[in-house]
C-alpha positions in Angstrom: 7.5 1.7 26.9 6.7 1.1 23.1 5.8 -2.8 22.6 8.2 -4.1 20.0 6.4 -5.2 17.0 7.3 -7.1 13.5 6.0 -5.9 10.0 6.1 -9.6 8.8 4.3 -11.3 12.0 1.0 -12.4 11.7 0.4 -12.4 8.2 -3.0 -13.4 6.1 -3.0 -16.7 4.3 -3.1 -16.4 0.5 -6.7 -17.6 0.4 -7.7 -14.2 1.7 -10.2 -12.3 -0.3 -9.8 -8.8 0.7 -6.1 -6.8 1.7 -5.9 -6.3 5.5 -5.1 -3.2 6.4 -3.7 -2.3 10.1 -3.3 0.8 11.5 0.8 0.7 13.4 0.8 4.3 15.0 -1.4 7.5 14.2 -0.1 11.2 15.4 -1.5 14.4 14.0 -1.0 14.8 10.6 0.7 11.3 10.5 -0.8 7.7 9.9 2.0 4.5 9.4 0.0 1.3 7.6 0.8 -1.9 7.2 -1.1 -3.2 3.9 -1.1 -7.3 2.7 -2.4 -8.2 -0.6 -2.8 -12.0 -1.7 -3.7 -11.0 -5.4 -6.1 -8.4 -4.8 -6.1 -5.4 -7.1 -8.4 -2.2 -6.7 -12.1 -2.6 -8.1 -12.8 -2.0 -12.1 -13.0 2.4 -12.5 -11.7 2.5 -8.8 -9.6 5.5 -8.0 -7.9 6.4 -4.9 -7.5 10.2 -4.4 -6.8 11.2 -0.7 -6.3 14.4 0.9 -3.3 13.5 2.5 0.4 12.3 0.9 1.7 8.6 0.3 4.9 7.1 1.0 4.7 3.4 0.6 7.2 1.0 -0.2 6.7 -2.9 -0.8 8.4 -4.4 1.7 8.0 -8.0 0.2 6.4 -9.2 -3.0 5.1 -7.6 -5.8 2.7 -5.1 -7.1 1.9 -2.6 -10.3 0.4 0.7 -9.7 -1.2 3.2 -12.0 -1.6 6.8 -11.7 -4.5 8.3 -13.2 -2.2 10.9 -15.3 0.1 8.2 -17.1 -0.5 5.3 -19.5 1.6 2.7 -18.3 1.6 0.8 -14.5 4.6 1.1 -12.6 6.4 -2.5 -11.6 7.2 -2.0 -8.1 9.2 -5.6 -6.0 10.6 -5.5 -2.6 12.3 -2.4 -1.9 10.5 -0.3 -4.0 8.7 3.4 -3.0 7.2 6.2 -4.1 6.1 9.4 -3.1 2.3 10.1 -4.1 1.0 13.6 -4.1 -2.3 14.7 -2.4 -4.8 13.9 -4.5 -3.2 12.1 -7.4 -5.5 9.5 -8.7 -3.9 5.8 -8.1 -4.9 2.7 -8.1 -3.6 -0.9 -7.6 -3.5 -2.6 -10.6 -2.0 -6.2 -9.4 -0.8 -7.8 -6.5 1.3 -11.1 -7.4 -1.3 -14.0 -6.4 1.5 -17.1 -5.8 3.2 -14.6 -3.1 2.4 -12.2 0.3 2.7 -8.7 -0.6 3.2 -6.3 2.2 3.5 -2.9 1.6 4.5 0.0 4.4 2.5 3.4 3.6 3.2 6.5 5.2 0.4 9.2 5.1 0.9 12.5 5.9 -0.4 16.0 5.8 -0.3 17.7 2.9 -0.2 21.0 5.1 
């Protein structure tokens, strides 16, 4: 039997200093991530390009992303996704610091 589980239990305090990251059920070619951010944003010049695809949507809080190929961050708040292609540059631009941000990403294989 699956153990039940809740995407909102157990979450960082908003003194963190890093995102926490956790892992909620890997199958081939599939990986489901829970992702909390306190304010944290991805480093200055830091780009994310993965091999796999991105579905993520923020489940709670806030959040701007930017993709390498456009000039302007996208706003994303709770209930909010997107679909990122393999190996499109991204990054996290903001996190809002006064609130939890917990975002639910799906990666998958680009095959």
């Amino acid at each position: 039997m699956s153990p039940l589980a809740n995407l909102f239990a157990d979450l960082p305090r908003s003194t963190e200093k890093t995102e926490q990251f956790q892992d909620l059920l890997q199958r081939p070619g599939l990986r489901i991530e829970r992702i909390v951010s306190t304010g944290q944003c991805s480093p200055p010049d830091f780009w994310y390009d993965q091999a796999e695809g991105e579905w993520v949507v923020v489940m709670q809080g806030e959040a701007r992303l930017r993709f390498a190929d456009e000039s302007e961050a996208r706003a994303l708040q709770a209930g909010d996704f997107i679909d990122i292609a393999p190996h499109r540059r991204h990054r996290v631009d903001w996190t809002d610091p006064t609130q939890t941000t917990v975002w639910l990403a799906v990666f998958y294989s680009a095959d």
